[in-house]
C-alpha positions in Angstrom: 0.0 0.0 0.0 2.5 2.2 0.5 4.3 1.8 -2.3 1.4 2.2 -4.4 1.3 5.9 -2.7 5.0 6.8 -3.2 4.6 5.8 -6.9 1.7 7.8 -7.3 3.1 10.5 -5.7 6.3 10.2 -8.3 3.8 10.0 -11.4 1.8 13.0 -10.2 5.6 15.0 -9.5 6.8 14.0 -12.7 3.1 15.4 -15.0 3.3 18.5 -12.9 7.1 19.2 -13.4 6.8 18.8 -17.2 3.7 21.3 -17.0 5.7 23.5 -15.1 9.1 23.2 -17.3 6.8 23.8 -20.5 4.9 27.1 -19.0 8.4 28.4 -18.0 9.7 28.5 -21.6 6.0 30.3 -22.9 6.0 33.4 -24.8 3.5 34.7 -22.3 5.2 35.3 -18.8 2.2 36.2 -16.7 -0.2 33.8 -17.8 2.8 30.8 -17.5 3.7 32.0 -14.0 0.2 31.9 -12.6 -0.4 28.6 -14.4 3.1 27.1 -13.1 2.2 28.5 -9.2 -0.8 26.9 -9.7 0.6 23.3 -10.2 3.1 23.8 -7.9 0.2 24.2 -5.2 -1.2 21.1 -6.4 2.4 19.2 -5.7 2.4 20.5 -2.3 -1.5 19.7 -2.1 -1.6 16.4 -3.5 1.8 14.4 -2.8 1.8 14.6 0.8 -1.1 12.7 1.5 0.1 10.2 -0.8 3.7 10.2 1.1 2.1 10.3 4.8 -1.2 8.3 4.5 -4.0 8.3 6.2 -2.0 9.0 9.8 -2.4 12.0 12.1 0.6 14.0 11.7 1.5 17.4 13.5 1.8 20.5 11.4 5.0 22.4 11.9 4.4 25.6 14.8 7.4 27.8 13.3 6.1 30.8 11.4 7.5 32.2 8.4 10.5 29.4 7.8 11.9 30.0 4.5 14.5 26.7 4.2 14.6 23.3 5.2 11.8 20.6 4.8 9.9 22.9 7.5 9.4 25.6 4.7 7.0 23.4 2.8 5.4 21.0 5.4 4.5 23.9 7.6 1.3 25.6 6.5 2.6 28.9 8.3 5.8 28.5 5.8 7.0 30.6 2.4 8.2 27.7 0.7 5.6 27.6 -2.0 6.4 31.2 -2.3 9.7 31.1 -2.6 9.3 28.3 -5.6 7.4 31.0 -7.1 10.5 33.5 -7.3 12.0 30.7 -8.8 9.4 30.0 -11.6 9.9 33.5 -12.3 13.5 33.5 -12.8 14.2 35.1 -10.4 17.8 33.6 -7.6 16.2 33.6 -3.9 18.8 34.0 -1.6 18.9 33.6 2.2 21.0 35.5 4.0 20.4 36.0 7.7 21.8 39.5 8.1 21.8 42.7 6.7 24.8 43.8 5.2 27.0 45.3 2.3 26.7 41.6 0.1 23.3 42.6 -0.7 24.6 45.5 -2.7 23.9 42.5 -5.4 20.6 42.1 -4.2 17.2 43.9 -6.6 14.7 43.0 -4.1 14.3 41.9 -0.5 11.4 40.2 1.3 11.6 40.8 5.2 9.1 38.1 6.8 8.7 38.7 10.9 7.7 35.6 12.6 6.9 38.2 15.3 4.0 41.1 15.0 6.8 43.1 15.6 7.6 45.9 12.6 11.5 46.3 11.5 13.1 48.1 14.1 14.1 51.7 13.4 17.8 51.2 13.0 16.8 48.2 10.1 14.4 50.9 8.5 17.0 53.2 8.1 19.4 51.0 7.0 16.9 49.5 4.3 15.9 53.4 3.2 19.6 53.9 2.4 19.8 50.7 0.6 17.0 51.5 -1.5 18.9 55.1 -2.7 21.9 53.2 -3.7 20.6 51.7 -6.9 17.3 52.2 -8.8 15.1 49.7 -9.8 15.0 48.0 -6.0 11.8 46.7 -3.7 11.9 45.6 -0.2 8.3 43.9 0.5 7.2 43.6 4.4 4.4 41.6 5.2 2.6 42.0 8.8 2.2 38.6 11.0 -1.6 38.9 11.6 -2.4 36.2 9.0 -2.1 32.8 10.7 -3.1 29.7 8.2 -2.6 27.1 10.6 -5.5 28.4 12.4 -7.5 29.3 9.2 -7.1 25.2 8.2 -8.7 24.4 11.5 -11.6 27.0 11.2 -12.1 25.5 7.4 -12.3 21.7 8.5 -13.8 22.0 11.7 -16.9 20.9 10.2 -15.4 18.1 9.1 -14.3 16.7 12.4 -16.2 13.5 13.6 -18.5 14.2 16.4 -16.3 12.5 18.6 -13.3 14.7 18.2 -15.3 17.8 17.6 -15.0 19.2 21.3 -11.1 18.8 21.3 -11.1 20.3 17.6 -13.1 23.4 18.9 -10.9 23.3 22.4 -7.7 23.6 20.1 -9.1 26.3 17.7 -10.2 28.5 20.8 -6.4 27.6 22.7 -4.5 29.1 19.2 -6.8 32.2 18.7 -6.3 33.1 22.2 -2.2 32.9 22.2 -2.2 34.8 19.3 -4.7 37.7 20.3 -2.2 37.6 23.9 1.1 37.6 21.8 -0.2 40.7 19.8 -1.5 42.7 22.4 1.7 42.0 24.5 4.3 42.9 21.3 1.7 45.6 20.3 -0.5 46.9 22.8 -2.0 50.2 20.6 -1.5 52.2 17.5 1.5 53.2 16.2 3.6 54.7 13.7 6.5 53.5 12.4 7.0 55.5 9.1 6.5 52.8 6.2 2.8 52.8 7.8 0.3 53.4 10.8 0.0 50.2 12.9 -3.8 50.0 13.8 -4.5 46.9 15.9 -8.0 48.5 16.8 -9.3 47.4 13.9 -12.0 45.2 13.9 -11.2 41.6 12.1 -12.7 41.4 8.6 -12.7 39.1 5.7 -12.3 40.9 2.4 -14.2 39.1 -0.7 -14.3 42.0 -3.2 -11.7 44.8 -3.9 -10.9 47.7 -5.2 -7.6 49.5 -6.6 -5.5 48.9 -9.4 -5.2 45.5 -8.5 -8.9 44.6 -8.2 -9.5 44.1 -11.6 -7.0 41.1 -11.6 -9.2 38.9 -8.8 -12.8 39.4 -10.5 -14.1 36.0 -10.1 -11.2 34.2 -8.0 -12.7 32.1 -5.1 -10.9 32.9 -1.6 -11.2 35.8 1.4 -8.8 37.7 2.6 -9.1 37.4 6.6 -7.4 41.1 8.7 -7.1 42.1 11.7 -4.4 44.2 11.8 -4.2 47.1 8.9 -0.7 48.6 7.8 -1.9 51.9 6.5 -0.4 54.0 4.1 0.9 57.6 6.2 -2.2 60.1 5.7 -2.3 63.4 7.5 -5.7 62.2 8.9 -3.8 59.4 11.0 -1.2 62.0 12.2 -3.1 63.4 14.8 -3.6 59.8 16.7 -0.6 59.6 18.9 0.0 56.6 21.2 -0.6 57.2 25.2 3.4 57.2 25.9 3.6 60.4 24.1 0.2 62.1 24.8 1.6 61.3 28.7 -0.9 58.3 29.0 1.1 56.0 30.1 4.3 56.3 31.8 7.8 55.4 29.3 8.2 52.5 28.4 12.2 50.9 27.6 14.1 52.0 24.6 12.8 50.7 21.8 16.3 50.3 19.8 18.3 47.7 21.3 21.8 47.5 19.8 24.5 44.6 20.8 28.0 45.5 20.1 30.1 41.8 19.5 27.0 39.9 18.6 27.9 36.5 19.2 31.2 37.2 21.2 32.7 39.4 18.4 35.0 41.8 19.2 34.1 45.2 18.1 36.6 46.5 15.3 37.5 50.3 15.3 34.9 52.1 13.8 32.9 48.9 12.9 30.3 47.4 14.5 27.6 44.5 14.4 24.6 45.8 15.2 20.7 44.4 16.2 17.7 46.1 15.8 14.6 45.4 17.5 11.7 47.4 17.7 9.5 48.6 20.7 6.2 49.8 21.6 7.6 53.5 22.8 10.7 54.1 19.6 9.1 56.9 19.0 9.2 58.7 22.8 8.0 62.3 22.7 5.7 64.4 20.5 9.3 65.7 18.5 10.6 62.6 17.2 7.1 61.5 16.1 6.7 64.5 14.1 9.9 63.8 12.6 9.4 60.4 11.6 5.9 61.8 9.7 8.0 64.1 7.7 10.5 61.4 7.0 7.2 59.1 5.3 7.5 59.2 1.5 4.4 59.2 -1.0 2.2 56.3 -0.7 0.2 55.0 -3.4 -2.4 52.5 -2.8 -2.7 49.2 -4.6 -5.3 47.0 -3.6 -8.0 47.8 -0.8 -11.0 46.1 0.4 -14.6 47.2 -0.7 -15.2 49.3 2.9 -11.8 51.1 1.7 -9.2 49.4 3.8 -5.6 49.6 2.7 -4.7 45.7 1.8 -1.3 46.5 0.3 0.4 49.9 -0.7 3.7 51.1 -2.1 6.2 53.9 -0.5 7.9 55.8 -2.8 10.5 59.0 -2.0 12.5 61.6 -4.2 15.7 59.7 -2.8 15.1 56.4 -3.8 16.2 56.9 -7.6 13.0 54.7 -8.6 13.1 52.4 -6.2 9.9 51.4 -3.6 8.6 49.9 -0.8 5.8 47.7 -0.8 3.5 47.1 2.3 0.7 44.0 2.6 -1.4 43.7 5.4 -0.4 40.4 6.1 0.8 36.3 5.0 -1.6 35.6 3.1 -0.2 35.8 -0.2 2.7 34.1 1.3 2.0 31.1 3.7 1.7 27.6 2.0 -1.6 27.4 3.9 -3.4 30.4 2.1 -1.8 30.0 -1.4 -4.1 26.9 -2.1 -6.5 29.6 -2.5 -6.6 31.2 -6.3 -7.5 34.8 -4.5 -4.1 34.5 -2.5 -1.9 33.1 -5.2 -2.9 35.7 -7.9 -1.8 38.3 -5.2 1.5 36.7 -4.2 2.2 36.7 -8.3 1.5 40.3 -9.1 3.6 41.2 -5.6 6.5 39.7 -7.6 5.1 41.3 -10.7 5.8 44.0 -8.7 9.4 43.7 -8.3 10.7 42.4 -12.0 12.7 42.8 -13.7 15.0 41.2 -10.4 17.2 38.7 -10.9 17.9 38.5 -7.3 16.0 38.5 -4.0 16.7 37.9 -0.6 14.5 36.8 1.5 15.4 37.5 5.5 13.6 35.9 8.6 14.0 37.7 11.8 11.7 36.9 15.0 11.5 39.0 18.4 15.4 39.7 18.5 15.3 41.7 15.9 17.0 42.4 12.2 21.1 41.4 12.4 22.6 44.4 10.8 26.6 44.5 9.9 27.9 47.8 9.3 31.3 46.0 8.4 33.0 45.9 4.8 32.5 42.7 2.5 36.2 42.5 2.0 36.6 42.8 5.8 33.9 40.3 6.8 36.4 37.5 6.3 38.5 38.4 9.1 36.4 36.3 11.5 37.8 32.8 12.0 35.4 30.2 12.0 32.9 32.6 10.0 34.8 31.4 6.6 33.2 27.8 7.2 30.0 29.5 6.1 30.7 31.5 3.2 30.3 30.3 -0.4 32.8 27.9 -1.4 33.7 26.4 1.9 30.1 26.2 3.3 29.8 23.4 1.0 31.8 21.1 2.3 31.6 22.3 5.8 28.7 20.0 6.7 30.9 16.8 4.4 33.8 17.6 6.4 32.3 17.7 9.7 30.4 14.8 9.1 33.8 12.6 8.3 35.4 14.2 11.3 33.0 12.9 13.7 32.9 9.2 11.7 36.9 9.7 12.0 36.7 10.5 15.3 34.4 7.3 16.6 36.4 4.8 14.6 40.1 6.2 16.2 38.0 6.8 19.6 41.1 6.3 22.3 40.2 3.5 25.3 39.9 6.2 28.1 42.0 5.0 31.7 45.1 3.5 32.5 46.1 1.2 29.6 46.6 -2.5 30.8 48.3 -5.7 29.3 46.3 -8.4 28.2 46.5 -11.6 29.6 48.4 -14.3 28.0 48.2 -17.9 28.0 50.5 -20.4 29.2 52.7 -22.7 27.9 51.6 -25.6 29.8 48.3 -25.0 29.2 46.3 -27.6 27.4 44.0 -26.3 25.3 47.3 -25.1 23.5 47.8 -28.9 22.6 44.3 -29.5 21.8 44.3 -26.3 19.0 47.9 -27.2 17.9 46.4 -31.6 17.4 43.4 -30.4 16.1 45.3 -28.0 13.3 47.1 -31.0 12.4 44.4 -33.5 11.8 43.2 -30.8 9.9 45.7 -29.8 7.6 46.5 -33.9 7.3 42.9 -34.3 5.3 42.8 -37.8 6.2 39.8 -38.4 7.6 40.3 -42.5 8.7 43.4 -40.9 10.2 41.5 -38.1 12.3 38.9 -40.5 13.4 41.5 -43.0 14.8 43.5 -40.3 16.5 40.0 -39.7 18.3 39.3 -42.9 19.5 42.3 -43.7 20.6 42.2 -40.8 22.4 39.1 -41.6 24.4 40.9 -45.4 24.9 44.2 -44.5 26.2 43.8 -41.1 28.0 39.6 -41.1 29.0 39.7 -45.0 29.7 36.4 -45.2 28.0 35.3 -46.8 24.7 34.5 -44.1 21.8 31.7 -42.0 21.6 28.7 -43.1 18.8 29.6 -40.6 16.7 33.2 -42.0 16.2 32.2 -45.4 14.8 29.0 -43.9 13.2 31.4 -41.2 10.7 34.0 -44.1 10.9 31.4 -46.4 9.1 30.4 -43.9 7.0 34.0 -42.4 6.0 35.3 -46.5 5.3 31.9 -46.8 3.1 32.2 -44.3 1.0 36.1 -45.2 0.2 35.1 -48.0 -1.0 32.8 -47.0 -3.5 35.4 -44.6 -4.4 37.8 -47.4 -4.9 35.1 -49.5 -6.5 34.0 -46.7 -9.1 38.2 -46.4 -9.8 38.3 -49.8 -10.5 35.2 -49.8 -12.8 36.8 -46.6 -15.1 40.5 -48.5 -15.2 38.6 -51.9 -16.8 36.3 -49.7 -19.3 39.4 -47.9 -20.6 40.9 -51.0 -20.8 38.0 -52.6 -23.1 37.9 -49.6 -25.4 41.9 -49.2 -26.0 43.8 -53.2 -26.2 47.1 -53.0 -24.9 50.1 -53.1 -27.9 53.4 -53.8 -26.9 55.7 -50.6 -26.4 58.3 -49.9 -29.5 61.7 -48.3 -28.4 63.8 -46.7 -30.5 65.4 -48.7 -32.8 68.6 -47.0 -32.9 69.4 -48.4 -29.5 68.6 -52.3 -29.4 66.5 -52.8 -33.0 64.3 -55.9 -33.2 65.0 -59.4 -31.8 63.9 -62.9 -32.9 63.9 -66.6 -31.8 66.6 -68.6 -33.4 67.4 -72.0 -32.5 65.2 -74.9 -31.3 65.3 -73.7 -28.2 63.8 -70.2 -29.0 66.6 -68.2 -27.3 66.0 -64.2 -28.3 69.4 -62.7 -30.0 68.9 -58.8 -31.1 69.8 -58.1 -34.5 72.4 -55.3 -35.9 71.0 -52.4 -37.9 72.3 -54.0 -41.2 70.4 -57.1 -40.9 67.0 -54.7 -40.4 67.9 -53.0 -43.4 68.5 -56.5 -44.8 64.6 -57.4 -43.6 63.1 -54.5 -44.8 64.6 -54.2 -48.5 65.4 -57.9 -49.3 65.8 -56.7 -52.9 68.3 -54.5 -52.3 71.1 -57.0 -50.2 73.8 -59.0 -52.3 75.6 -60.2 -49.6 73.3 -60.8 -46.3 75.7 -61.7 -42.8 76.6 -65.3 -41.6 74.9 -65.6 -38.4 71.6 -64.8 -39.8 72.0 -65.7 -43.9 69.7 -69.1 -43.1 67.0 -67.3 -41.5 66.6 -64.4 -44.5 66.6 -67.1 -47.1 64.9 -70.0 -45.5 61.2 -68.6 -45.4 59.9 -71.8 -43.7 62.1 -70.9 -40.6 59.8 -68.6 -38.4 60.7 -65.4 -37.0 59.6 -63.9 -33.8 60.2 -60.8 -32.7 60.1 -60.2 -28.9 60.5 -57.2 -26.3 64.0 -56.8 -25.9 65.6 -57.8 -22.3 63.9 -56.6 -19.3 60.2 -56.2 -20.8 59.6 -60.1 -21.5 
């Protein structure tokens, strides 16, 4: 059964990828993306339920994770998202910092797992980023939008009656933490230049739109869920100061933190490795929020909902050379969870729409410590040790490396104590002479021999008669000899029949042929001149004495016999 599911799963990655590969390479960009984004939501839709079965398991809590395996199993995760950079051509980087290497960078996606804006030091640095180079977009997204929570609200009706109570206990437990965590990480309004943070505003779900955008969602199913806006800076919200500065409420802590040696760094001269976080009271008195007003570029509104609420926006300023900000009022045309929706995932691919022509985009996760910000030099960022293991080329083979070391390291592990000598057997021992008999009844292959050896054993040194098994393989061993011997004997006489013996010849040269002469049949050899003589009779005129009778006489038999020592 399971393999049934994994192959499924393979059939329906392999139709979608070749869908996907063919809609890249189409004359018609838009239409291809939204097409691709759409079959790449049915991947992550359809092949995980075919990987996990029919078992319960737990969805990922992290918010906002943009690598690993957590990215796309989470439903609070931009992996989908980030795939759709990708089908767009466009190289997602992850860097975990800001810093002078994304001087390479066209567009950067900040995504907060905390309801937490950028801090003010991070803002700053971003605006000045931004005037460096035109053509570049940093998108912020707020964390009101939670899709884990959405799921459960969508298939609570679903739930067997059974488990409805603990479905509807759940639900209630993960609206209440997150109503706590924002009202603890935002108690009011506030300003923090890019927008006004209202978290007074009373939850809504958005069906139909207006803006420039609208016309792009006529007829898409899906809601869009707020309740938190990001407005655009107005002169009408101006006037609504939070209670620290209108003397409300007492001051509340700085609201820039900044660590100098971030990790046990050492600060160097001039340089410094910074962290922003932001706080409720950044801005402190009635001054400095006037100033950050005056500071708010023009803001053009993109898509709003049909009661007139600012969805998403864009920040523009003389200083940025063409470059912008754009503002959404949260995840949801981010998380995996919402994008199964064709209302979300139109909006996630004019966002990138947005930002093209970019080649590059980071895409930086910070949670409640705050934005990482190095003021330090890329050529100067090397000087930190360790740090090279995770820079491009050696980061990777840091992980390769690392993971040798540690099998190195097990297989040479040293014996820890006092090292001792192991003990050695004696000489008189006797087990030494059974090992050293036994290796020689082995090596003798013999097995009568072996057997024999064993018995006598048991006779002469035991005082006992052999064990059963003894005779029992003796029988067996002297059995199966003799059909050896027998089936020997059989192939000798068959080779005998098929080939009849014939006397063996030697080489004339050396003794020549013999015959009987006399009555008494005595064997005298012959010389080489009488076998000449023999074998052309024609050819002799004058045959020997000894022998003349026995060439002419033909009744006078001739015998040849083996010469001496073969009769």
């Amino acid at each position: 059964m399971k393999t049934d599911k994994v192959n499924k799963a393979l059939e329906v990655t392999m139709a979608i990828d070749r869908r996907v590969m063919c809609l890249v390479t189409s004359r018609k960009p838009a239409q291809s993306l939204r097409k691709a984004n759409l079959y790449l939501v049915q991947l992550l839709v359809l092949c995980v339920p075919m990987l996990t079965g029919c078992g319960f398991i737990p969805w990922p809590e992290s918010y906002g994770e943009v690598t690993g395996t957590v990215s796309t199993r989470s439903l609070n995760g931009v992996g989908v998202h980030r795939r759709m950079w990708e089908t767009a051509g466009v190289k997602v980087l992850t860097p975990q910092k800001l810093s002078s290497r994304l001087s390479r960078i066209d567009s950067i996606v900040l995504i907060g797992s905390t309801y937490r804006p950028p801090g003010q030091l991070a803002r700053e640095w971003l605006e000045k980023w931004l005037k460096e180079k035109a053509g570049r977009t940093v998108v912020y997204f707020g964390r009101d939008f939670d899709a884990i929570q959405l799921y459960r609200q969508q298939t609570l009706d679903q739930v067997k009656p059974a488990d409805r109570e603990r479905a509807e206990t759940q639900l209630a437990s993960r609206q209440a933490t997150n109503y706590v965590t924002r009202f603890q990480e935002v108690p009011e309004d506030t300003f923090c230049r890019w927008f006004y943070l209202r978290t007074s505003a009373p939850p809504m779900e958005h069906v139909s739109f207006t803006g420039p955008w609208a016309k792009e969602l006529q007829g898409l199913d899906g809601e869009w869920p707020v309740s938190t806006l990001l407005e655009p800076p107005n002169a009408a919200l101006k006037s609504k100061k939070p209670s620290w500065i209108t003397g409300g409420t007492p001051a509340l802590v700085p609201a820039r933190t900044i660590f100098q040696g971030v990790d046990g760094e050492e600060e160097l001269g001039d340089k410094e490795i910074q962290r922003s976080i932001w706080k409720a009271d950044e801005l402190k008195d009635a001054e400095s929020w006037d100033r950050e007003w005056s500071a708010a570029g023009e803001s053009e509104v993109l898509l709003a909902g049909s009661d007139g609420s600012p969805l998403a926006h864009r920040i523009t300023h003389s200083d940025f050379k063409g470059s912008q900000i754009l503002i959404v009022a949260n995840g949801a045309p981010f998380l995996n969870g919402s994008l199964i929706k064709p209302l979300h995932r139109r909006i996630g691919e004019l966002i990138i729409q947005e930002c093209l022509p970019a080649k590059r985009v980071a895409m930086i996760r910070y949670d409640e410590t705050g934005l990482l910000i190095s003021n330090i030099e890329s050529g100067s960022e090397t000087d930190f040790g360790m740090q090279l293991l995770t820079v491009w080329p050696l980061s990777a083979i840091t992980m390769h490396a690392a993971f040798l070391g540690i099998i190195a390291f097990a297989v040479l592990l040293p014996i820890l104590g006092r090292p001792q000598k192991l003990k050695q057997r004696s000489v008189t021992d006797f087990g030494l002479h059974i090992e050293a008999m036994g290796r020689m009844l082995f090596e003798s292959r013999d097995m009568q021999y072996g057997l024999r050896s064993i018995a006598d054993y048991f006779a002469k040194v035991r005082r006992e008669s052999p064990p059963d098994w003894v005779s029992q393989m003796a029988t067996v061993e002297a059995a199966s000899l003799a059909a050896a011997e027998e089936a020997k004997q059989k192939r000798l006489k068959s080779k005998a029949k098929k080939k009849p013996a014939s006397p063996p010849v030697l080489p004339t040269e050396l003794t020549g042929p013999t015959e009987l002469t006399g009555p008494t049949g005595s064997i005298q050899p012959t010389s080489a001149i009488q076998r000449t003589q023999q074998t052309q009779p024609d050819q002799i005129t004058q045959p020997t004495e000894p022998n003349a009778s026995a060439a002419t006489d033909p009744a006078k038999p001739t015998n040849a016999a083996p010469p001496d020592g073969l009769s």
